[in-house]
C-alpha positions as CSV (number, residue, x, y, z in Angstrom):
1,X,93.0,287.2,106.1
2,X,96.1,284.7,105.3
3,X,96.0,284.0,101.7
4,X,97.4,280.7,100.3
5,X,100.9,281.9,98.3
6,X,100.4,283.0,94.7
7,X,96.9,284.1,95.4
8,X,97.2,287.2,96.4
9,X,96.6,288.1,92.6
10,X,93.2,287.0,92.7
11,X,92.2,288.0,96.1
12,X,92.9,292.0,94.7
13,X,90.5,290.6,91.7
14,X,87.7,289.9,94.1
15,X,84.8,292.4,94.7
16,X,82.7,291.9,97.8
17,X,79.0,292.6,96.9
18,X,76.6,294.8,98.8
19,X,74.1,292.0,99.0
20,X,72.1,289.0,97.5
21,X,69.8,290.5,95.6
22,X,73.1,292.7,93.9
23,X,74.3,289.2,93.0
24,X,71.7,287.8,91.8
25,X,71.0,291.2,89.3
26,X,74.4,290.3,88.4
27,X,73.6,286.8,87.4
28,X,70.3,287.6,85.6
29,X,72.1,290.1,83.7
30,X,74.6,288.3,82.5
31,X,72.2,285.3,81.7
32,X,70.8,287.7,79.1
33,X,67.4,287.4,80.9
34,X,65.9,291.1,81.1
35,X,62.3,290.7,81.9
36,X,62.1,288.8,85.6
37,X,58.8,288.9,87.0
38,X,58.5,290.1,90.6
39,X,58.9,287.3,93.3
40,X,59.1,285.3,90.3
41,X,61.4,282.2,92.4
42,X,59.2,282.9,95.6
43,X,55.8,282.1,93.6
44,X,57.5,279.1,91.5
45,X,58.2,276.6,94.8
46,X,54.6,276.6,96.2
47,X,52.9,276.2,92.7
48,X,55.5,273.5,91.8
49,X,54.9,271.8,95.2
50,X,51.3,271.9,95.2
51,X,50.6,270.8,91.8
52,X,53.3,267.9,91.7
53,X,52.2,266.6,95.1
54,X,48.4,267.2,95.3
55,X,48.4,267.2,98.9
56,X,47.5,270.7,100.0
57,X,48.1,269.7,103.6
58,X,51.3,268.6,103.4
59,X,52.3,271.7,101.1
60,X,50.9,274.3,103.3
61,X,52.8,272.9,106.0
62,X,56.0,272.3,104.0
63,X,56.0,276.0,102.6
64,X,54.6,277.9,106.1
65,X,50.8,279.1,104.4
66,X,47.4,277.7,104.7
67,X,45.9,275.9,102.7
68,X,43.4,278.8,101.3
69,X,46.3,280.8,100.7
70,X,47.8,278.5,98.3
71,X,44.7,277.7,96.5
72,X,44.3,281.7,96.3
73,X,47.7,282.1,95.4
74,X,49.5,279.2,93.3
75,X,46.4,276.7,92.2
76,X,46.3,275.9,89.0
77,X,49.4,278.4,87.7
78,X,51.5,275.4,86.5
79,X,50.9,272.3,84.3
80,X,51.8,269.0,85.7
81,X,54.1,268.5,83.2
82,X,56.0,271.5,84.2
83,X,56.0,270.3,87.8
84,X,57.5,267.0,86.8
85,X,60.6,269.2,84.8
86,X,60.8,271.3,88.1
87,X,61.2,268.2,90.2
88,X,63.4,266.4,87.7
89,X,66.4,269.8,88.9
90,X,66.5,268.1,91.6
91,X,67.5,264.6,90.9
């Protein structure tokens, strides 16, 4: 790879990670947040989505499940006020 001069210094500083989930340790860790619940960020989404919109439809077809699987899954896990603070990321 052809680095732009007077880079090289930070090319050598660079470390390639093994993967996403590496990374993403990396960030958590250094966030100071220990305790990260399993699937935590794939769970969030479809309770978010379903609670803010109210349209189970539309969610289940948004997100790739069925409806019963995200009233068995993510009903009722969030307030709505926490929905609207999810959304508002976004804006």
């Amino acid at each position: 790879m052809e680095l732009l001069d007077g880079h090289e210094q930070w090319w050598k500083a660079v470390k390639p990670l093994k993967s996403l989930l590496e990374r993403f340790e990396q960030l958590r860790e250094s966030a100071g947040i220990h305790d990260w619940p399993m699937n935590a960020m794939r769970h969030t989404a479809p309770s978010h989505w379903l609670n803010f919109y109210q349209d189970e439809a539309k969610a289940a077809l948004h997100l790739g499940h069925s409806p019963a699987m995200l009233h068995s899954h993510y009903k009722a896990l969030v307030t709505r006020r926490e929905s609207e603070e999810f959304f508002e990321l976004w804006r």
